[in-house]
N, C-alpha and C positions, 0 to 999 in steps of 0.2 A: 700481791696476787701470786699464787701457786698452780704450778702448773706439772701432771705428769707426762715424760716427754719420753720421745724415740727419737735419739740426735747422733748426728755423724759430726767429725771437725773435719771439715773440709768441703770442699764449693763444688764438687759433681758429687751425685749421686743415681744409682742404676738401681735393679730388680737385686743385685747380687750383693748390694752392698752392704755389708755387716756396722749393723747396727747397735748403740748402745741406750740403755734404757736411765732415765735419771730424773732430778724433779728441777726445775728455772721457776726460779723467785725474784719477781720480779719489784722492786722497791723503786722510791721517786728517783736515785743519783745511777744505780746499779743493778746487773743481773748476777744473779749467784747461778751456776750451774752446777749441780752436784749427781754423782754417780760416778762410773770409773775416772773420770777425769774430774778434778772437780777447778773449777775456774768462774771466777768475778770479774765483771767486762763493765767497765763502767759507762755508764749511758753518752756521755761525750764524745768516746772513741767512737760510736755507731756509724756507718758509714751509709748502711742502709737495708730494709727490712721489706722482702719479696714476700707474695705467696705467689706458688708455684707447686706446678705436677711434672716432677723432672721426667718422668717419664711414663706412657700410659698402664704401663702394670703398679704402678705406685701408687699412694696416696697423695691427699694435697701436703705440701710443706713449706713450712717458713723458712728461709734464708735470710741469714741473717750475717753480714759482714761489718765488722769491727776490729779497725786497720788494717794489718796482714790476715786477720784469723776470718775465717766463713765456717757456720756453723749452719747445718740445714738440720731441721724438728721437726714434729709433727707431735700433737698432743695424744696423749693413748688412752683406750679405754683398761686393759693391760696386756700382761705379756705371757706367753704362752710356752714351756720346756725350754725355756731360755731363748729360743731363735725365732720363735712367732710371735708377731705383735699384731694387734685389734688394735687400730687406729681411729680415732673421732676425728672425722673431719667438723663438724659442730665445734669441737672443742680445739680444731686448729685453727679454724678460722677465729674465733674469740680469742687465741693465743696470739695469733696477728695484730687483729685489732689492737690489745692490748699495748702490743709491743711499740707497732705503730703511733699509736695517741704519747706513749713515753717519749718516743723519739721527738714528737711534732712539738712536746711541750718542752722538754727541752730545747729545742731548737727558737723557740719563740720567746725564750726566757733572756 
């Protein structure tokens, strides 16, 4: 499963926080993250997968913590002169789910 995303690496996020735009691919063992950063978080490490509205000028976003690393998302519809992003909340919340149901089957494995 593929996903277009607007994701931050790190466990707060505000109205002001610069955001980077990329695709999580999501496979049975592992998540590929690609765009400025590109990083593979393998499903094991997951520590655990939030949906959340860190704050009320935001959108809804997944959190998601695996070991040290938090990485908060939100699925985009796209992205706009570099710094404005159209967010799908429809398409975050299916990006949860997703994430979610990986976790839970790994974990019951």
């Amino acid at each position: 499963m593929r996903f277009k995303i607007a994701y931050h690496l790190g466990g707060q996020v505000e109205p002001e926080t610069k955001m980077s735009s990329g695709r999580l691919t999501i496979s049975r063992d592992s998540l590929l993250l690609s765009g400025l950063s590109s990083l593979t978080i393998p499903l094991a490490s997951v520590s655990s997968v939030e949906l959340l509205r860190p704050h009320p000028r935001t959108s809804l976003m997944v959190r998601l913590v695996a070991g040290s690393s938090t990485i908060c998302m939100s699925a985009l519809f796209f992205r706009l002169f570099g710094d404005v992003f159209v967010c799908d909340q429809d398409g975050t919340i299916r990006l949860y789910d997703a994430l979610q149901n990986q976790h839970r089957a790994l974990a019951t494995a």
